[in-house]
N, C-alpha and C positions, 0 to 999 in steps of 0.2 A: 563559254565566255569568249567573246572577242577578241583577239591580241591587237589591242591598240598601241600605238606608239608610245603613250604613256606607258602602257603594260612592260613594251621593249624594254624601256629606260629603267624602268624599277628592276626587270628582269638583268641585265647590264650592271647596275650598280650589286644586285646582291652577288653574282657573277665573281666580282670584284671585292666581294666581303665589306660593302661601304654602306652598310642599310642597318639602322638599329630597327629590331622588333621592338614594339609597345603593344602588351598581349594586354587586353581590359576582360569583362566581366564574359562578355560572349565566346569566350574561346573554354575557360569555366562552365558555364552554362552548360555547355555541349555535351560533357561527361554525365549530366543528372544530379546537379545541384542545387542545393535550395536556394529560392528566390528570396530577392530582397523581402518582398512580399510576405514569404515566411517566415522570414527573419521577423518582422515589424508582429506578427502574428503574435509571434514568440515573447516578444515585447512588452506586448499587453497582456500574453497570460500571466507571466511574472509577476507585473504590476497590478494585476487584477482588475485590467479595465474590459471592456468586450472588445474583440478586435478591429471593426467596423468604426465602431465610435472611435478608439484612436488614430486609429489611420487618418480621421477629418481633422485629427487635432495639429498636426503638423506634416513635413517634409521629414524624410526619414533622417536628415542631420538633427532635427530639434528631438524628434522621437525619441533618440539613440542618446541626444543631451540629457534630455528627462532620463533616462535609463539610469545612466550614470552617475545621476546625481543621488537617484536612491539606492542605488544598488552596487554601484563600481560598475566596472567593465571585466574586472576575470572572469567571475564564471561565466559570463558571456560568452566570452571569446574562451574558457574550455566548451562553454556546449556549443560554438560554430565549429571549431579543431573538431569534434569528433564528429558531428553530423555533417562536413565538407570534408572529410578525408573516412569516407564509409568504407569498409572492408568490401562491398560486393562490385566497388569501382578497380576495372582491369587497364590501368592504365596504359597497359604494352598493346594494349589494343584498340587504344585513339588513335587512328588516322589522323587527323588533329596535330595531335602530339608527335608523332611518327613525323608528318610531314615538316614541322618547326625546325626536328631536331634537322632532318637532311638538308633544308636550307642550308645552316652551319652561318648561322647570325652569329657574330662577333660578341655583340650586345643584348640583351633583351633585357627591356623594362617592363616590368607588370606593378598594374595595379592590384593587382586578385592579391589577398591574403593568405590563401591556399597555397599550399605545395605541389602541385599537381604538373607545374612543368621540370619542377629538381625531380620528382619522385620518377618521371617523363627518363628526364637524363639520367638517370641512377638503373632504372628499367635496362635502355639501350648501352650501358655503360658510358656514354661520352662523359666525360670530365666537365668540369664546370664551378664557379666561383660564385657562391652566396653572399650578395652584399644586403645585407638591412641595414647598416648604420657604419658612419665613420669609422667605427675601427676590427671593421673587416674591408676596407680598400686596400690594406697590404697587403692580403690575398693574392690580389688580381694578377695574373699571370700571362706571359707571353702566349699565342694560340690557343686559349681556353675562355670556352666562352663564358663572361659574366650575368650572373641572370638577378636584378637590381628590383626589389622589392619597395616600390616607389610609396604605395602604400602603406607600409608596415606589414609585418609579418609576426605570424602566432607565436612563435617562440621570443616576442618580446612585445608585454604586453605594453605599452608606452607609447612604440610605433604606429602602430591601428591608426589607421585615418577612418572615424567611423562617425562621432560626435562632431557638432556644430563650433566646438571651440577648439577641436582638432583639426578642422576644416580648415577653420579663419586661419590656424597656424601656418597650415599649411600655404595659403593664400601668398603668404610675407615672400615666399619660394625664395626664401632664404637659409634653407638648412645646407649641410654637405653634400647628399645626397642631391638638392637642387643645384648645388655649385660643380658639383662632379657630370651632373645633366647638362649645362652651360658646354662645358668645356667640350663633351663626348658629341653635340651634334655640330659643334662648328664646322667638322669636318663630312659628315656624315647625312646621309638621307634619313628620314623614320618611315615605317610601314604602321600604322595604328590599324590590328584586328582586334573584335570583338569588340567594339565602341560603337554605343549609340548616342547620335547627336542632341538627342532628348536630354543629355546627362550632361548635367552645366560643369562637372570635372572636366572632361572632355573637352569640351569646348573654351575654357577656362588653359587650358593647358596649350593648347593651338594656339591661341591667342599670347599668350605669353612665351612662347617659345618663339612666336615671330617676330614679336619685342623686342627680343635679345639680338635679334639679326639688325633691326633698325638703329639699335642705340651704339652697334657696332659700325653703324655706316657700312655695313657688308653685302646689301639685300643685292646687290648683282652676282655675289659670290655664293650665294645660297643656296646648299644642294638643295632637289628636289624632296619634297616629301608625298608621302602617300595615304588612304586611308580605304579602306575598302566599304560602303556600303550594301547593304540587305536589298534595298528599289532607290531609284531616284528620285531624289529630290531637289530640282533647281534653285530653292531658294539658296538652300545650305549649299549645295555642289557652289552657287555663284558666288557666298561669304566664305568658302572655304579656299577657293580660288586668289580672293585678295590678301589672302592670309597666307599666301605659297603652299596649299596643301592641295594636291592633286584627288578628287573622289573619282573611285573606280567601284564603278555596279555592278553587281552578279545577278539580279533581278532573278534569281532563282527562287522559286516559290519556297522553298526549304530553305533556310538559312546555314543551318549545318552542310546540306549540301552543296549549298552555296562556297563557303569557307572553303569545304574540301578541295571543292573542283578547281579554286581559286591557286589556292596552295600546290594541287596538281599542276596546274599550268606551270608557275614560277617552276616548281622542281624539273619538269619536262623538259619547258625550254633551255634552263638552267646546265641539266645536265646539256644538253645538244649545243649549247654554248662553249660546252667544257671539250667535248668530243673532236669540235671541229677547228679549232686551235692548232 
């Protein structure tokens, strides 16, 4: 990939420890996890419709609404915990993962409901602070990085952002967890990997994070932010732009290897930042 002047700045800011990570679904994916797709599969066998057929019947928020109306959401979410945290995944052996951790992000927000970047830090031993819900923020600790489960996480079934009326909730981006988000980017850059612009979270979340910046009268004070894309695409690159979010392309036919070499670079240059000080 290219080291463009945007590269530089992102590379600069993490340098400086000023850049939250926001890790979404594609950094998940990487390790062999099942797809939404499977998920919705999964769905309909429960329900006992064919799978085909339900997939035309909604978006996987209504899918997952219908779910829960007949059935709850636990054992759901015990059979995603065990088939998203599979024994035969080595986690010390993501490259991925590896490379997150030697950034040394101050921050990292995920949407993923999965473990796989605590289980990441617990691997390499670094320390680290689980935040799901308001009252683990008294946790958070001086030099330890917090890793903020923006989604919900398996160990509380309640949080799961997964249904259509858990969505909307989410929507109000009125909880703690959204007031704690407020406050952590004022000062701070974001890198969003593993997000596809296809996913109107994503894009939902850009959008109101910019928000915060305009209502603050602040938009000349506004770090930069970041997002990595899979190939380019000018439409999004141009709305992504008016929105202060900087897209940077790997147009690597491979997407994981995309990610890597991505991640490679920040680290490389990163350290040769540090050396030549």
């Amino acid at each position: 990939m290219y080291i463009s002047n945007s590269i530089k700045d992102l590379i600069e800011a993490i340098r400086a420890r000023n850049v939250i990570l926001f890790a979404g679904g594609g950094v998940s994916m990487n390790l062999g996890l099942p797809s939404w797709n499977q998920l919705i599969h999964k769905l309909a066998e429960d329900l006992g419709f064919d799978p085909v057929r339900f997939k035309e019947m909604g978006d996987h928020l209504v899918l997952a609404e219908y779910y829960k109306l007949n059935k709850g959401i636990g054992a759901l979410r015990s059979w995603m915990d065990r088939n998203w945290h599979s024994g035969e995944i080595d986690i010390s052996a993501s490259e991925i993962h590896q490379l997150i951790i030697d950034l040394n992000f101050p921050i990292i927000y995920t949407t993923n409901y999965d473990r796989w970047i605590e289980y990441a830090f617990d691997s390499h031993q670094k320390p680290y602070v689980k935040i799901a819900d308001v009252s683990d923020i008294k946790d958070i600790r001086e030099g330890v990085t917090q890793i903020i489960k923006f989604h919900g996480d398996f160990d509380h079934d309640s949080s799961i952002v997964l249904t259509e009326s858990s969505y909307f909730d989410r929507l109000d981006f009125e909880t703690p967890l959204d007031i704690k988000l407020r406050a952590d980017v004022l000062g701070k850059s974001i890198l969003f990997l593993g997000y596809s612009l296809t996913d109107i979270n994503i894009r939902f979340l850009l959008y109101k994070l910019n928000k915060l910046w305009e209502k603050a009268n602040s938009m000349q004070a506004k770090p930069r932010s970041f997002i990595l894309l899979v190939q380019p695409n000018p439409v999004q690159e141009k709305v992504l732009e008016t929105r202060g979010i900087t897209a940077l392309v790997s147009e690597h036919p491979d997407p994981k290897r995309g990610l890597i070499e991505f991640l490679q670079i920040l680290k490389g240059e990163t350290n040769q930042s540090l050396t030549s000080i």
